[in-house]
C-alpha positions in Angstrom: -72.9 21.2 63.5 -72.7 24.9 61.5 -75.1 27.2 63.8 -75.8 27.9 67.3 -79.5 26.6 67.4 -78.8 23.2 65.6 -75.8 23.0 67.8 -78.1 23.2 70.8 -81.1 20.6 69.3 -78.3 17.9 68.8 -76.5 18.6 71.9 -79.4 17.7 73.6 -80.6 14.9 72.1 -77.5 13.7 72.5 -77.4 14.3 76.5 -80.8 12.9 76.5 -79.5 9.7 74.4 -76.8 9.6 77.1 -78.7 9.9 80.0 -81.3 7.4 78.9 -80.2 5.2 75.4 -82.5 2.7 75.8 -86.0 4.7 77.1 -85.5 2.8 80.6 -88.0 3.7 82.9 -85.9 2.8 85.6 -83.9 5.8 84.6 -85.4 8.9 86.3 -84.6 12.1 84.3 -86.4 15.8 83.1 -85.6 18.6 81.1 -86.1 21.8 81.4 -86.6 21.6 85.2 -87.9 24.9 87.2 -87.2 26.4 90.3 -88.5 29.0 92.2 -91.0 29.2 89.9 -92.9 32.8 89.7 -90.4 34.7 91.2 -87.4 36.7 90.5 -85.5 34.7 90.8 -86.1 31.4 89.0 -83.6 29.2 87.7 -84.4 26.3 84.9 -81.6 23.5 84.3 -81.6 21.8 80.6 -81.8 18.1 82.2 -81.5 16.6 85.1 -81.3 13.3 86.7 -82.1 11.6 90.0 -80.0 7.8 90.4 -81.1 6.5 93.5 -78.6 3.9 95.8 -81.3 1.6 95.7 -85.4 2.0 96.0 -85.8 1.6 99.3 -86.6 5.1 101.4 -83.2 5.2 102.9 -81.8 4.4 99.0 -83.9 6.9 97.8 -82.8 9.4 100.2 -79.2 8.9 99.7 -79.6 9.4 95.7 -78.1 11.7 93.7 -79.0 14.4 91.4 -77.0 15.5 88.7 -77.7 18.7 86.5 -76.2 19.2 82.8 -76.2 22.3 81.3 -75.7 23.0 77.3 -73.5 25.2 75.8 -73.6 26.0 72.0 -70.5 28.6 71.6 -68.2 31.1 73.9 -71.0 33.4 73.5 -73.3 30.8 75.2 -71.1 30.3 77.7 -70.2 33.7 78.8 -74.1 34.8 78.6 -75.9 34.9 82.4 -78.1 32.5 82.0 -77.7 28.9 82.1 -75.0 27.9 84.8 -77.4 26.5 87.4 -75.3 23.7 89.0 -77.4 22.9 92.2 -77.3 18.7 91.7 -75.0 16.7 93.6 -72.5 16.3 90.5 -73.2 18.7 87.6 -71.7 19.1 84.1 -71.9 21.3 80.6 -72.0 20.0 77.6 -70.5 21.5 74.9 -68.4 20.7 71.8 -65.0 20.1 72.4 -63.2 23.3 69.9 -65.7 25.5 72.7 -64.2 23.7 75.8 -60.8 24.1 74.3 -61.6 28.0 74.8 -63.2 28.1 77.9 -61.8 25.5 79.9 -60.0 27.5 82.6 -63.2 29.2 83.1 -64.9 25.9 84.4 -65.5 25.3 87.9 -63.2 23.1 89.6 -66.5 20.7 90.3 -68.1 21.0 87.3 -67.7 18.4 85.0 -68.1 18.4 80.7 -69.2 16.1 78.3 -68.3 16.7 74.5 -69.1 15.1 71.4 -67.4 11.7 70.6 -68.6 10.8 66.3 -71.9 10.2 65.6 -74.0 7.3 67.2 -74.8 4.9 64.6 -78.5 5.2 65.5 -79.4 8.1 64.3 -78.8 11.9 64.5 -76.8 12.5 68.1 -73.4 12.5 69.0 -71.8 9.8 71.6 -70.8 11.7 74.4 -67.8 11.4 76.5 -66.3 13.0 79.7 -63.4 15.0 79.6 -63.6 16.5 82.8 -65.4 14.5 85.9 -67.5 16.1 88.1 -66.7 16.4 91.7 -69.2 16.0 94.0 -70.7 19.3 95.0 -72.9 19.7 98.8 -76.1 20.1 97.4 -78.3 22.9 99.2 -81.9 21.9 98.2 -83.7 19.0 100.0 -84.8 16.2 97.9 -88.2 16.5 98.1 -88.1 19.8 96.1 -85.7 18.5 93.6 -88.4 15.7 92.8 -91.1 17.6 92.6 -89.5 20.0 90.4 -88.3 17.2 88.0 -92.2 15.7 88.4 -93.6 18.8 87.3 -91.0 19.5 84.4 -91.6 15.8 83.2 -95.7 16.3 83.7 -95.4 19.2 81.3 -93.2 17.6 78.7 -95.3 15.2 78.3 -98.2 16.6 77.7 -96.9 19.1 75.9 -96.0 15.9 73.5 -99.2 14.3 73.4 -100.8 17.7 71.8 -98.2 17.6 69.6 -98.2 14.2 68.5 -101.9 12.9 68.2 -101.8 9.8 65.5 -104.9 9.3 63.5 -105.4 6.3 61.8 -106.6 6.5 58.0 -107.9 3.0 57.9 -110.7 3.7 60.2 -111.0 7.0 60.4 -110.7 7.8 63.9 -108.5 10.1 66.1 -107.0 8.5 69.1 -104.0 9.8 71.3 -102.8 6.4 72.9 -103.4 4.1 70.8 -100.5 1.7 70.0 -98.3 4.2 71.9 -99.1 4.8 75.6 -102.4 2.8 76.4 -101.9 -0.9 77.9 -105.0 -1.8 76.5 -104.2 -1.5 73.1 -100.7 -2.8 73.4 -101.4 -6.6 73.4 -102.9 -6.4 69.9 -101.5 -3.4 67.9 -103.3 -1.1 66.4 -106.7 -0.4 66.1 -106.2 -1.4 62.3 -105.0 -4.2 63.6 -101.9 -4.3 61.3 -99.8 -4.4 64.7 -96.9 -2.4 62.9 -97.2 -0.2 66.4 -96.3 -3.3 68.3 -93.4 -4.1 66.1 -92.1 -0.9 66.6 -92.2 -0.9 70.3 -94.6 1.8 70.2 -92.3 4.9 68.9 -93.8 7.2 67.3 -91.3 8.8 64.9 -91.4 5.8 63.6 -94.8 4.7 63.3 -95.5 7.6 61.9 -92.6 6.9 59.5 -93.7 3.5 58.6 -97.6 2.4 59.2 -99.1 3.6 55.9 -103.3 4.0 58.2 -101.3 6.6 60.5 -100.5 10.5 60.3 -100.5 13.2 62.5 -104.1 15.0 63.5 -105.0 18.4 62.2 
C-alpha cells in the first residue's frame, strides 16, 4: 500500500471481504450509507451492517448495527469528515503504523480493525481487531437505519448494473442479467449456452475474465 487513494480502495474491499467473505445473503450490509439526506447536516458512513438476534420481529428489533469507518493516513484521520459512529458497535479501519500514531485519539467505544497479510484470494488484506468495540446506546430508531442502508444498497446496485452490462459476442445481443442476476437464465448458463457463467457462480469479474462470447457494452 504506497498512496492514500489505493490505501483507501483496498481497505475497503477488505472490510467488505470481512463483513461478507462468502457473498451471503443472509448477511445484511451497505456502503456508503446516508443520513439526513439534503440537509446540512448529512452524515454518510463507509459500511455498515445490520446482524439481527434472530428473524423474527422481536429478533429483528433487538439487532444490531454496526458502522466502520476507513482511515487511509493521520491526515485522514484528523480531517472532519468521516467519524460518524451512530451503530450499536462502531470501528475504523486503518493500517496498523496509522493506529500506532493515533491510538490515544480513539474513542474509548470505538473499536479498529487493521490489516493482518494478504488473503490468499485475491487483492485484500485479512483483517483483525486490535481494539473491540464497546457497545455504544444507539440514538436513531431502526427503522431509519434500514431504510437508509436500503436506499444506499438500491443505489449501489444499480449504479453496478450500468456499469457492468455483459454482451455476448456469440450472439450478438446485449443483455444485463443474463447468467448473473436473472433466475431464469441461471438453470442453463448462458445464452450461448457454454454455461461457463454457471460454473462461475455468476461473478462477473470473472466471467468477464474467462468466457471468450462476453465483454463489457459500449
Amino acid at each position: 500500500m504506497s498512496n492514500r487513494p489505493e490505501i483507501t480502495q483496498i481497505l475497503s474491499l477488505s472490510i467488505q471481504k470481512h463483513i461478507n467473505p462468502n457473498n451471503d445473503t443472509r448477511i445484511y450490509y451497505a456502503k456508503e450509507v446516508t443520513f439526513d439526506y439534503a440537509t446540512g447536516d448529512a452524515i454518510r458512513v463507509d459500511f455498515m451492517k445490520f446482524s439481527p438476534f434472530n428473524n423474527t420481529v422481536s429478533g429483528i428489533e433487538k439487532g444490531d448495527f454496526y458502522c466502520y469507518e476507513v482511515k487511509s493516513s493521520i491526515e485522514d484521520f484528523h480531517s472532519k469528515n468521516g467519524h460518524n459512529f451512530i451503530g450499536d458497535f462502531n470501528y475504523y479501519v486503518m493500517p496498523e503504523d496509522v493506529f500506532e500514531k493515533v491510538k490515544n485519539e480513539i474513542p474509548y467505544h470505538v473499536g479498529v480493525f487493521i490489516p493482518d497479510g494478504k488473503h490468499y484470494g485475491g487483492e485484500w488484506y485479512n483483517l483483525k481487531s486490535i481494539k473491540k468495540a464497546k457497545r455504544k446506546d444507539r440514538e436513531r430508531p431502526i427503522f431509519e437505519m434500514l431504510l437508509m442502508m436500503f436506499r444506499s444498497a438500491t443505489r449501489e446496485r444499480i449504479s453496478d448494473q450500468k456499469k457492468k452490462i455483459i454482451k455476448c459476442k456469440q450472439t450478438d445481443c446485449v443483455y444485463e442479467h443474463c447468467c448473473v442476476e436473472c433466475d431464469s437464465q441461471k438453470s442453463r448458463g448462458g445464452i450461448c449456452g457454454c454455461n461457463i457463467c454457471e460454473d462461475l457462480s455468476h461473478d462477473k469479474a470473472l466471467i468477464l475474465k474467462e468466457c471468450k462470447h462476453a465483454e463489457l457494452a459500449e
